[in-house]
C-alpha positions as CSV (number, residue, x, y, z in Angstrom):
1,X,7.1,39.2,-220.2
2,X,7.5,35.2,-219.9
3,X,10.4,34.7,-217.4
4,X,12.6,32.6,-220.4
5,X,12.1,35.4,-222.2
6,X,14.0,37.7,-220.5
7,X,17.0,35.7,-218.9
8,X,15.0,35.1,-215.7
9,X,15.0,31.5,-214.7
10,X,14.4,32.0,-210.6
11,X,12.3,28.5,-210.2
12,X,11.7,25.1,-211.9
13,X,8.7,24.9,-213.9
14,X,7.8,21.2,-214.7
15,X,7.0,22.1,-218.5
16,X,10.5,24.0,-218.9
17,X,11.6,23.2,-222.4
18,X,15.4,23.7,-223.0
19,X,18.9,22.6,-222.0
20,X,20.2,22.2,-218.8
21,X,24.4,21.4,-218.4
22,X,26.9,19.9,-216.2
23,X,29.9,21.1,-217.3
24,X,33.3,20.5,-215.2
25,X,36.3,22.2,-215.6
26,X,40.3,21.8,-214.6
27,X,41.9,24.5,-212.5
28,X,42.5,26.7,-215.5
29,X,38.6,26.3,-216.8
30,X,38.8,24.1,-219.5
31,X,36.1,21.5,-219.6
32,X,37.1,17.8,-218.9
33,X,33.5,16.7,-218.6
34,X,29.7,17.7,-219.9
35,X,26.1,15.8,-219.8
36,X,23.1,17.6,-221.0
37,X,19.7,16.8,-220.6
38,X,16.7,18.4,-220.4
39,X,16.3,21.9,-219.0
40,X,13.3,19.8,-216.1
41,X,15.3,17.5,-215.1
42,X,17.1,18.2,-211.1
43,X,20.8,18.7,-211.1
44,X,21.3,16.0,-208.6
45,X,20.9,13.4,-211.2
46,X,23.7,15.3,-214.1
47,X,26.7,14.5,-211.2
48,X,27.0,11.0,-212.0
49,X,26.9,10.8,-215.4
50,X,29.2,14.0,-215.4
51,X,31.7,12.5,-213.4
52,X,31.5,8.7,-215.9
53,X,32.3,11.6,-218.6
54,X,35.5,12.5,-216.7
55,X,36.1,9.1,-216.1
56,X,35.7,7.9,-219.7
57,X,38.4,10.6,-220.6
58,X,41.0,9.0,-217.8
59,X,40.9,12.2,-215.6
60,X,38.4,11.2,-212.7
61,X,42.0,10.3,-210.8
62,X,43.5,13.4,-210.8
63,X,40.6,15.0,-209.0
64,X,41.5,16.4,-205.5
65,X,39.0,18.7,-205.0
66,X,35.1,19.4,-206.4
67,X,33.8,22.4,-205.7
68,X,29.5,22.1,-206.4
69,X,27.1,24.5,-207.1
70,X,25.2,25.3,-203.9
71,X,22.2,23.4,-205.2
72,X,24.1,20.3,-204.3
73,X,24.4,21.6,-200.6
74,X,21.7,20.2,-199.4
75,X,20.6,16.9,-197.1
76,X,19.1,15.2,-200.1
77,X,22.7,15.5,-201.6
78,X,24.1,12.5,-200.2
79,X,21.5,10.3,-201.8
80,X,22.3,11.5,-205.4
81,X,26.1,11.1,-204.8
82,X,28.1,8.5,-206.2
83,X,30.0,5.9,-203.7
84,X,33.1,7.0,-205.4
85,X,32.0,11.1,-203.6
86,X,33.0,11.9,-200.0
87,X,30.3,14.5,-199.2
88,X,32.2,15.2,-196.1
């Protein structure tokens, strides 16, 4: 059975047709910010424009903390970060 069929999405397959999100959320999970995109494109490049979403809404300033997905813990990270992100 094809892996989209059953829910199984282990690997990135250039010709992956769907919807990938970026979807932040307050403390209490309610989302303050979303981009989509297609579902081949790499997370690394949904942070920005997820984080110009929160901004747009006047929220970006109340952000203490982010806590990322472990795909964004990587070296490569720290290029797809905007200035405004300390990655440390």
């Amino acid at each position: 059975m094809h892996p989209v069929a059953t829910g199984v999405l282990g690997f990135v397959h250039c010709g992956k047709s769907g919807w990938k999100w970026s979807i932040a959320t307050d403390r209490a999970g309610i989302p303050i910010g979303w981009e989509i995109v297609g579902a081949n494109r790499n997370d690394c490049v949904l942070l920005e424009p997820t984080l110009d979403a929160i901004d747009g809404r006047g929220l970006l300033d109340e952000i203490d903390t982010m806590h990322l997905d472990c795909g964004y813990d990587t070296v490569s990270f720290g290029r797809c970060a905007p200035r405004s992100v300390s990655t440390t």
